[in-house]
C-alpha positions in Angstrom: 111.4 -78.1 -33.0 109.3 -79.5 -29.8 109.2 -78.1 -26.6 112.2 -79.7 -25.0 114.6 -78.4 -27.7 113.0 -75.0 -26.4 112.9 -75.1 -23.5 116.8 -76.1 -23.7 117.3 -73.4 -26.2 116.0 -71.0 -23.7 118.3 -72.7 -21.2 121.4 -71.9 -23.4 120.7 -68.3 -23.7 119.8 -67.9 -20.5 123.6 -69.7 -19.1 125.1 -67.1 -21.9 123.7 -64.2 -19.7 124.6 -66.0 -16.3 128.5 -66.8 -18.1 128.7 -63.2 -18.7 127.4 -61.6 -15.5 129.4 -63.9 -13.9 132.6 -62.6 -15.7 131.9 -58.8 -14.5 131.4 -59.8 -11.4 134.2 -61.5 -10.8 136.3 -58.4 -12.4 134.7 -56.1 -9.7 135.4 -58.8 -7.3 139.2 -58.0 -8.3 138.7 -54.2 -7.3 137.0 -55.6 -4.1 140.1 -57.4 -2.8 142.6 -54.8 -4.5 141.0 -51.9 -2.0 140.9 -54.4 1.1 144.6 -55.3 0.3 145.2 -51.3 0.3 143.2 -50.9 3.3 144.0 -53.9 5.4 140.7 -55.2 5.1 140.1 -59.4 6.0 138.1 -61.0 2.9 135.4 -62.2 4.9 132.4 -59.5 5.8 129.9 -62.4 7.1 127.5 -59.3 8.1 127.4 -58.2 4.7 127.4 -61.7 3.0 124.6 -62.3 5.7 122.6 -59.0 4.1 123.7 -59.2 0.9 122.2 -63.1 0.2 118.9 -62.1 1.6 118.2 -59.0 0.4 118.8 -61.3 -3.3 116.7 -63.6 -1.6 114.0 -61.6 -1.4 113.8 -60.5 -5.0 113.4 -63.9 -5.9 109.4 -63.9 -6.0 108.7 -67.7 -6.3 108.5 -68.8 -2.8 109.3 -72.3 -3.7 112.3 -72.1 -5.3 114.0 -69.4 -2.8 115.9 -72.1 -0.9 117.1 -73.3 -4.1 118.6 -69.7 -4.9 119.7 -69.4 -1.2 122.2 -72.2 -1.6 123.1 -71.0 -5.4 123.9 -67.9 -3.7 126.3 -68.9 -1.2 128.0 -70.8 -3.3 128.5 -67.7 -5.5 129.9 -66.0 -2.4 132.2 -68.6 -0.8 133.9 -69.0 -5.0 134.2 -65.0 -4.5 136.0 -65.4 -1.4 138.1 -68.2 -2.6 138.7 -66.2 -5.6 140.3 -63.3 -3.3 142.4 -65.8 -1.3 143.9 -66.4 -4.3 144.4 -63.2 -5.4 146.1 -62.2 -1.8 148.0 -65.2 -1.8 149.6 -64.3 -5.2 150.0 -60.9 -4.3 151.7 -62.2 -1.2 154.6 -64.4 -3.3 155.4 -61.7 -5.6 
């Protein structure tokens, strides 16, 4: 096997573990908007998304490739936004 397979080897089992955190997270994401439906709560937080992405910003120690996680990141957070619309919206035809 030569590098490149490797390296893209280690790229598979690396997406495994991002496929799977990103599966939790999204179940949490359905207790988030559950208790803001209960407690009338709007989706959005931007002072908490604005905390939230650079406190994970700041873990990421390679100074080059922080912008690259920035925008990774918010991306992450406007799908988990979208993914609560949805939910509300569903809840709000049933």
């Amino acid at each position: 096997m030569n590098r490149l397979e490797e390296d893209r080897n280690a790229i598979d089992k690396i997406d495994k573990q991002i496929t799977e955190l990103f599966e939790k997270r999204f179940t949490v994401v359905e207790d988030v908007i559950a208790y803001k439906m209960e407690n009338d709560l709007p989706i959005l937080n931007s002072g908490r998304e604005d905390d939230i992405t650079k406190k994970n910003t700041e873990r990421i120690q390679r100074e080059d490739i922080r912008p690259y996680f920035t925008e990774w990141y918010k991306k992450l957070l406007a799908s988990s936004r979208q993914y609560q619309q949805d939910i509300l919206d569903k809840k709000k035809e049933d």
